[in-house]
C-alpha positions in Angstrom: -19.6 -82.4 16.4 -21.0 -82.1 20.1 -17.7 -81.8 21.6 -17.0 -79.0 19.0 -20.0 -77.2 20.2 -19.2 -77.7 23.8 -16.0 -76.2 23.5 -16.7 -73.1 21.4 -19.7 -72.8 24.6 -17.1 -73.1 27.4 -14.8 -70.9 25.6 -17.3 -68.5 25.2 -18.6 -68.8 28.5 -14.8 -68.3 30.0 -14.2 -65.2 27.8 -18.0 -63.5 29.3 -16.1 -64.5 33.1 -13.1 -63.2 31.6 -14.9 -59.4 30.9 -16.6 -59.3 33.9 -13.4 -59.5 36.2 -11.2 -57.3 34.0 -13.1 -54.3 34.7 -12.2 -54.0 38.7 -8.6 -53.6 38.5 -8.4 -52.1 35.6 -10.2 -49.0 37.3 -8.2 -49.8 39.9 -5.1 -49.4 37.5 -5.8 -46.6 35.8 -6.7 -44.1 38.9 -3.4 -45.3 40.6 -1.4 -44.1 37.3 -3.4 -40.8 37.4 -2.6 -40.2 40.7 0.9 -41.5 40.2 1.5 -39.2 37.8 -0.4 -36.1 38.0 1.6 -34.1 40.3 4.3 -33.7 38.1 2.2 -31.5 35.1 0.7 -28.9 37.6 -1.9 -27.7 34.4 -5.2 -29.7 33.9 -4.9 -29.8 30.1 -1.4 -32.0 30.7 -3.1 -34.3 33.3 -6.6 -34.7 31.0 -4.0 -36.3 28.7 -2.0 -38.7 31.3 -4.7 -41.9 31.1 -5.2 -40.7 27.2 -1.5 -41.9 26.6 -1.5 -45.3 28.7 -4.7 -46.0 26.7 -3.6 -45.6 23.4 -0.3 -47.0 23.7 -2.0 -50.1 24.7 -4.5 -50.3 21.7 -1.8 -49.3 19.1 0.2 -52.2 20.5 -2.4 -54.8 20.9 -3.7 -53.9 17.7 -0.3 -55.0 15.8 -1.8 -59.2 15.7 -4.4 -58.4 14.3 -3.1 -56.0 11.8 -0.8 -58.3 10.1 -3.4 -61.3 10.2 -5.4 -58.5 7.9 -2.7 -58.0 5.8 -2.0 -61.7 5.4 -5.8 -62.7 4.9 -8.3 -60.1 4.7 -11.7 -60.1 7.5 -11.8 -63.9 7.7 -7.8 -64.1 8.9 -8.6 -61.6 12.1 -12.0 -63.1 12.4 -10.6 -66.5 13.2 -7.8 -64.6 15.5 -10.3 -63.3 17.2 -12.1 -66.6 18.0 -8.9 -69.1 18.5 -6.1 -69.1 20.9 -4.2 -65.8 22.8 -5.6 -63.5 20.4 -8.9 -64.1 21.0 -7.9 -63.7 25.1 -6.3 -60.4 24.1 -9.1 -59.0 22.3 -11.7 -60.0 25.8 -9.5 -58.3 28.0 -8.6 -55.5 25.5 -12.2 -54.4 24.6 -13.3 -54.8 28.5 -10.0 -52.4 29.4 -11.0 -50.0 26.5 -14.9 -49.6 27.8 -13.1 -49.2 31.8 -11.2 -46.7 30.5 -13.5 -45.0 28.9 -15.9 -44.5 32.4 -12.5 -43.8 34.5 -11.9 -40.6 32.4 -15.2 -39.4 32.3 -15.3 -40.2 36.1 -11.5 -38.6 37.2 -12.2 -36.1 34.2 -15.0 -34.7 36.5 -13.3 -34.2 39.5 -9.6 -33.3 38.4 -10.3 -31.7 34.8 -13.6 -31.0 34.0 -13.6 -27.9 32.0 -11.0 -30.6 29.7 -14.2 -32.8 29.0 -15.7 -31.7 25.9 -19.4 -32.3 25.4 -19.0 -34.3 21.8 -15.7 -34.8 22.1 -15.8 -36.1 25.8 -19.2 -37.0 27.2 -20.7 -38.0 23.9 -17.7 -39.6 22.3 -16.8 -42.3 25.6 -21.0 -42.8 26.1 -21.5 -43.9 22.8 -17.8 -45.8 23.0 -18.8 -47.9 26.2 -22.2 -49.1 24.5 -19.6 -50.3 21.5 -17.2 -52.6 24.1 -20.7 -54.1 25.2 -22.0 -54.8 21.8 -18.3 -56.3 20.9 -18.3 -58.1 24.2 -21.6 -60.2 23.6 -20.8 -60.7 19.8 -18.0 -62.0 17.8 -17.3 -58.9 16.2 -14.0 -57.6 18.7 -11.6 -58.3 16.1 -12.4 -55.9 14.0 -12.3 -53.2 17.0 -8.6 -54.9 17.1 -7.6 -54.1 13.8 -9.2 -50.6 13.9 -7.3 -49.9 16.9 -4.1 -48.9 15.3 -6.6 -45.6 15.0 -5.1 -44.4 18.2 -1.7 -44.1 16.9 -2.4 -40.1 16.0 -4.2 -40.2 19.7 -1.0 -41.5 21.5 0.9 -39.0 19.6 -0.9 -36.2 21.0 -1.3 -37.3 24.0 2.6 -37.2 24.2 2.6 -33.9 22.2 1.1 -32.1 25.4 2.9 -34.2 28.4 6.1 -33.2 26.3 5.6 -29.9 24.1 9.0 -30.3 22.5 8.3 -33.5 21.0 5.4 -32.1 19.2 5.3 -32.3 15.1 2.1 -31.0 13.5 2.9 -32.7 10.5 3.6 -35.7 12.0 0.0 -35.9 13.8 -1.8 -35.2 10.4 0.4 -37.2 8.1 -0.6 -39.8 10.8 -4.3 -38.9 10.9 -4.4 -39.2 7.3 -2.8 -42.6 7.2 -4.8 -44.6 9.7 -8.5 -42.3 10.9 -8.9 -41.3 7.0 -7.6 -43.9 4.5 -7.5 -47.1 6.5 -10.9 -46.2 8.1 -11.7 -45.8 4.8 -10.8 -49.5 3.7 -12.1 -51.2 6.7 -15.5 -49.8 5.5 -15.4 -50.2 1.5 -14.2 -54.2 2.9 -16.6 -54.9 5.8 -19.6 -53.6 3.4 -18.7 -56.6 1.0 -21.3 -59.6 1.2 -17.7 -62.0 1.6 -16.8 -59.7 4.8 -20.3 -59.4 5.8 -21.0 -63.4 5.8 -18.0 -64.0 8.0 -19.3 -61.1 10.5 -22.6 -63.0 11.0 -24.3 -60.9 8.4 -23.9 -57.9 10.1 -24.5 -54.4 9.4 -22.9 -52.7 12.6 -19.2 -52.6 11.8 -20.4 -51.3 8.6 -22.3 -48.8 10.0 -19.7 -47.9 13.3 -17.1 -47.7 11.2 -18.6 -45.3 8.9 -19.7 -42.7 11.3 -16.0 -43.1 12.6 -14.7 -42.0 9.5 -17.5 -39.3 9.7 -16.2 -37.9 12.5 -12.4 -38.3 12.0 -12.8 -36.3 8.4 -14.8 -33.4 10.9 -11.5 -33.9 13.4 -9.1 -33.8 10.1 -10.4 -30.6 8.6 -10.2 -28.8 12.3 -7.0 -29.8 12.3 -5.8 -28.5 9.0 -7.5 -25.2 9.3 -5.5 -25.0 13.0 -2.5 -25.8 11.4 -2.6 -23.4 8.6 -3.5 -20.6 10.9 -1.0 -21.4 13.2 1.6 -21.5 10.6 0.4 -18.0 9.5 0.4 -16.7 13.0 4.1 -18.1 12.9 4.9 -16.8 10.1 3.9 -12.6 11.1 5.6 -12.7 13.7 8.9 -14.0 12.0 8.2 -11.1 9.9 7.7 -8.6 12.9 10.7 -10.2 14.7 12.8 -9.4 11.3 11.5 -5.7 11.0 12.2 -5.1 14.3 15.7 -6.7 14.9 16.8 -4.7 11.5 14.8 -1.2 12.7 16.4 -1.8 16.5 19.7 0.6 17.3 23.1 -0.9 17.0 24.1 -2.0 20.8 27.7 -0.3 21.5 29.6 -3.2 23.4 31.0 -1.4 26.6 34.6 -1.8 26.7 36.2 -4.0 30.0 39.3 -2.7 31.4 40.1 -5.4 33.4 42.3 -4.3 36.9 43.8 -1.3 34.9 41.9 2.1 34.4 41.4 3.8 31.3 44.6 6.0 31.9 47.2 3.2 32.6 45.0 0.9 29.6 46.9 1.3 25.9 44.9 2.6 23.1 44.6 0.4 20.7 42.5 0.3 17.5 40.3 -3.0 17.0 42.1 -3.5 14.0 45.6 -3.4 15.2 46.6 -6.4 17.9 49.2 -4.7 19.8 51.2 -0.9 20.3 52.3 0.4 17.0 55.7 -1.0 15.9 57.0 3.3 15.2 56.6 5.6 18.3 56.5 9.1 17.3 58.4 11.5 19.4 56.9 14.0 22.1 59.0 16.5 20.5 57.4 17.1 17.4 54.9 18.7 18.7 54.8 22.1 20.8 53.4 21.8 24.5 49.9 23.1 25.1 48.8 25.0 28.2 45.1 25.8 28.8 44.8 29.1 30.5 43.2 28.8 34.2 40.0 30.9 35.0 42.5 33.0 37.4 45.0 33.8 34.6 42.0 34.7 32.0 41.5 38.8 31.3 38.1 39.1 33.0 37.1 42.5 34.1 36.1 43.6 37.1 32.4 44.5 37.7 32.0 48.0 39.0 29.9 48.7 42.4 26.7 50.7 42.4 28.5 53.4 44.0 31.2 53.9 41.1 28.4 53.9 38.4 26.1 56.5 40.4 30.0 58.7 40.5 30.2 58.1 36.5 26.2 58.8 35.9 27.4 63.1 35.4 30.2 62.1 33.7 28.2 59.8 31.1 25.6 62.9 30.7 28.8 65.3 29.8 29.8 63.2 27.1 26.0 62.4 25.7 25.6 66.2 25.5 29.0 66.1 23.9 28.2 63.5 21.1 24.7 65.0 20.1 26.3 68.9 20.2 29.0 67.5 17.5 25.9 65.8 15.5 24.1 69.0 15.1 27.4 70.7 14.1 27.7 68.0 11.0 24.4 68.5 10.1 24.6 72.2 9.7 28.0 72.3 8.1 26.0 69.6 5.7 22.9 71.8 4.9 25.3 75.1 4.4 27.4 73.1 1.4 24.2 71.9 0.2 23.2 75.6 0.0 26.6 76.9 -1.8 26.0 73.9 -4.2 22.6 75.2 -4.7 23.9 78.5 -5.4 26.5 77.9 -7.9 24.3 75.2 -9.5 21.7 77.8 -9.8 24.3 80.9 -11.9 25.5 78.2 -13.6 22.1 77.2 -14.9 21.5 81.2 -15.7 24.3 81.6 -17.6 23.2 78.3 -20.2 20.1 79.8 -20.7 21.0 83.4 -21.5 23.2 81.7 -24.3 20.6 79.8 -25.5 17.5 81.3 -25.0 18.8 85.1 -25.3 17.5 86.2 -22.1 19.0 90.3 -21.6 16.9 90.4 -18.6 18.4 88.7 -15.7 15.7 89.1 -13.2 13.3 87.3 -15.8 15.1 84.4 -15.7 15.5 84.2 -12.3 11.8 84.3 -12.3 11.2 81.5 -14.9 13.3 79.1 -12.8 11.6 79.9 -9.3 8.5 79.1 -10.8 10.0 76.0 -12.2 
């Protein structure tokens, strides 16, 4: 029973050596891949995702053991992992690299992206985060930071969503976010809260309580990311919409048509619908020959001088008297007719009424009708 005891000391007093010297190089790691590979995305928001990916790509895979010792056996099976053998060595170094990490992008965040360092998301989020790796490194309690960390899955894939925008799938990210931050957060909680799980995790209340506000704060990150979705997808969706009403409101393009080495004299005409010369030439003969008239040829008189129309001035006068001398002439043969009309209209009238009326004295009626 003593050697028992002094072994699980030693071993626990190799793994505290063990997450003091991963620290060092780590850092050392992770700002020699930053500056590896920042030059090549010249934006900030690209690099404040470069140590994001290495990151998460390492939890996601180191989380994998312990995973399927929690399928296999619940909280005790990744309890003992994390106690016995390699996986107990991987979960040291892991949860020492995780809390490095965490202070190398707050500290490389600073310099090289610091308006990409959110306040919650950044300074708050990796603070509270590095006082988690040093509660998990003085307890026994890493292994279920193990099996949570196939969390980062949705975090690797958007980290490689915004190094490489074509690789990017909303729906992949959420379906993602739903599967691990929302319903297997969810389980770790409902199974770490029961007394069973609690007893094996030294009666303790704290991944209870971490993972809880986890899932707190993943639902918050879950609804901002649906509500971004469905606007973006409306945003999408109006300007399909104003892309259709304007291709179908936009003028028909004429194609111009390519002569080759020929000019548009020596090229045939040819119809787009027929591939070569018609098969039947008509003759030249059928129809009569055309000649347009040349401006010297057309009957365009000459304009007179100033000279020859001051000559014709008398002349014009002559035959202006001329013209209204035969007007008054028509006028007064017209008026004289009208007269004789008058005349014989007026005996005319006479007569009728001396039949009628039995007028003997002609004078009389000449008087009734002038005062008619």
């Amino acid at each position: 029973m003593d050697s028992l005891m002094n072994a699980l000391s030693a071993r626990t007093a190799a793994a505290e050596h063990l997450s003091l010297l991963v620290p060092i190089p780590a850092l050392a790691t992770l700002i020699a891949v930053y500056c590896t590979f920042a030059p090549r995305w010249p934006d900030a928001r690209s690099r404040a995702y470069i140590l994001s990916t290495l990151s998460s790509a390492i939890l996601t895979l180191s989380s994998l053991p312990f995973l399927y010792a929690y399928c296999n056996g619940g909280v005790p099976a990744i309890f003992q992992a994390g106690q016995e053998g390699w996986t107990h060595t991987l979960a040291t170094v892991i949860v020492a690299a995780f809390g490095t990490y965490l202070f190398a992008d707050l500290a490389i965040g600073y310099v090289a992206y610091r308006n990409e360092v959110g306040f919650i998301t950044g300074w708050v989020h990796h603070i509270s985060y590095m006082g988690i790796m040093l509660h998990l490194a003085t307890s026994k309690q890493s292994c279920v930071f193990l099996t949570g960390a196939i969390m980062e899955l949705p975090t690797f894939d958007l980290a490689i969503s915004h190094l490489w925008p074509q690789v990017r799938s909303d729906e992949r990210f959420l379906g993602l976010m739903v599967l691990t931050r929302i319903l297997f957060n969810l389980v770790l909680v409902i199974d770490c809260a029961r007394p069973a799980s609690r007893a094996v995790l030294e009666n303790s209340w704290v991944p209870t309580s971490i993972l809880s506000l986890a899932l707190i704060l993943h639902s918050t990150w879950m609804h901002g990311g649906i509500k971004g979705y469905l606007k973006r997808r409306k945003n999408a969706a109006k300007a399909a919409e104003k892309e259709r009403l304007v291709a179908k409101l936009a003028p028909l393009e004429v194609p111009t048509p390519e002569f080759g080495g020929v000019t548009p004299e020596d090229s045939p005409l040819v119809t787009p619908y027929t591939p070569s010369q018609p098969s039947v030439m008509i003759p030249a003969h059928l129809f009569p020959t055309i000649t347009i008239p040349t401006m010297a040829n057309l009957p365009i008189p000459a304009i007179p001088t100033l000279s020859g129309m001051a000559a014709a001035l008398p002349q014009a006068k002559v035959n202006l008297e001329q013209i209204q001398f035969g007007f008054k002439e028509a006028v007064r043969e017209r008026l004289e007719r009208w007269e004789e009309q008058r005349e014989r209209f007026a005996a005319a009238g006479v007569a009728r009424l001396r039949r009628r009326a039995g007028y003997a004295d002609e004078d009389a009626i000449v008087d009734v009708l002038d005062g008619q």
